[in-house]
C-alpha positions as CSV (number, residue, x, y, z in Angstrom):
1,X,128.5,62.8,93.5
2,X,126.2,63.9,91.1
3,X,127.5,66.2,88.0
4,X,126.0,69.6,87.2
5,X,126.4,71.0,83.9
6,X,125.9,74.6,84.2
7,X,127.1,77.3,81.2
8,X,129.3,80.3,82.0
9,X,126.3,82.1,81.1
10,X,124.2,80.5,83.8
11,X,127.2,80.9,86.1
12,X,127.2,84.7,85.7
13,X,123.4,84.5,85.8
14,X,123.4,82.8,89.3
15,X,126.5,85.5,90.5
16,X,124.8,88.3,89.5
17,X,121.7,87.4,91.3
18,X,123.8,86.9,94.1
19,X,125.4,90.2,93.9
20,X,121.7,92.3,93.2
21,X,120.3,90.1,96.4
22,X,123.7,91.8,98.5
23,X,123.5,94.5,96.9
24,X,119.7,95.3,98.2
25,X,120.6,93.5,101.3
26,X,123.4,96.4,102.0
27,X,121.5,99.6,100.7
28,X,118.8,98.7,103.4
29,X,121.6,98.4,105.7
30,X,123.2,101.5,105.2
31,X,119.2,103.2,105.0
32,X,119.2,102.1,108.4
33,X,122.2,103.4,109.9
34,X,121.9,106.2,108.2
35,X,118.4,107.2,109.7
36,X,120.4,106.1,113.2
37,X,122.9,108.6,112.5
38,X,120.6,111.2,111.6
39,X,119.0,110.7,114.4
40,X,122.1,111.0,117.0
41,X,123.8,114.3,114.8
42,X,119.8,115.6,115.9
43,X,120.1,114.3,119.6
44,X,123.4,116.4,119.7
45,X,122.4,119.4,118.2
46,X,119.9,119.4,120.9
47,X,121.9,118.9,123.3
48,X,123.8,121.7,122.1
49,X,121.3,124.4,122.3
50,X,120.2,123.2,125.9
51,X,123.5,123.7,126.9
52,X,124.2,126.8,125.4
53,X,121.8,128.5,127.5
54,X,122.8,126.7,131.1
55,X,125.2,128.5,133.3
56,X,129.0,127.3,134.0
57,X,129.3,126.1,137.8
58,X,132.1,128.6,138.3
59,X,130.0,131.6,137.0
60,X,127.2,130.9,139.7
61,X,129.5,130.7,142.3
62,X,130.8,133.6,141.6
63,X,127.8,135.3,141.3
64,X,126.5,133.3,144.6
65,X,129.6,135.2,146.1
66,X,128.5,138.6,144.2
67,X,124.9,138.4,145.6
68,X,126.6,137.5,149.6
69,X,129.0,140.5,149.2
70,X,125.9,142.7,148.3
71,X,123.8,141.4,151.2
72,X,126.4,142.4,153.7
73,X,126.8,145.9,152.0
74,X,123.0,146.5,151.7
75,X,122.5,145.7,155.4
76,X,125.9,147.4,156.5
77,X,123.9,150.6,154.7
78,X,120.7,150.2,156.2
79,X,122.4,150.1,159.9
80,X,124.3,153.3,158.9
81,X,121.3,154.9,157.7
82,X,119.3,153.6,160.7
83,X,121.6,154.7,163.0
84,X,122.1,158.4,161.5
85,X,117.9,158.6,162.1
86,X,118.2,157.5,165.5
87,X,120.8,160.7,166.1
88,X,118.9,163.3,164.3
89,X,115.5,162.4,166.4
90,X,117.8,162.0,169.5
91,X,118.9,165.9,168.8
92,X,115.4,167.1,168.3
């Protein structure tokens, strides 16, 4: 095997270089998944709003129950009142 002389000084020289190419090689990293966070914490605040304005499942129901309660009423009325102009033209 061949022996290489090589100075402390080159030796730092050569780790530091090593180092500053990691170094770069990590910042882009971290620039990446970064941006990739940013982009999900966006996703979710979207998500968020959209949400905000949809309706719980148990609210429609009970407001499907509300509307079915009303029907029932509203027609229950209209027979009474129907029926109460049948009598008044049946006594003229």
């Amino acid at each position: 095997m061949k022996e290489i002389n090589i100075t402390i000084n080159e030796l730092a020289g050569v780790v530091k270089t090593g180092f500053d190419e990691l170094s770069e090689t990590m910042k882009t990293g971290f620039e990446k998944v970064d941006c990739r966070l940013t982009a999900l914490e966006n996703g979710q605040e979207e998500i968020k709003l959209r949400l905000s304005n949809v309706a719980y499942r148990f609210e429609l129901l009970k407001l499907e129950n509300q509307v079915k309660t009303l029907t029932k009423q509203l027609k229950m009325l209209e027979w009474l009142v129907i029926s109460k102009l049948k009598r008044k033209k049946n006594e003229v």
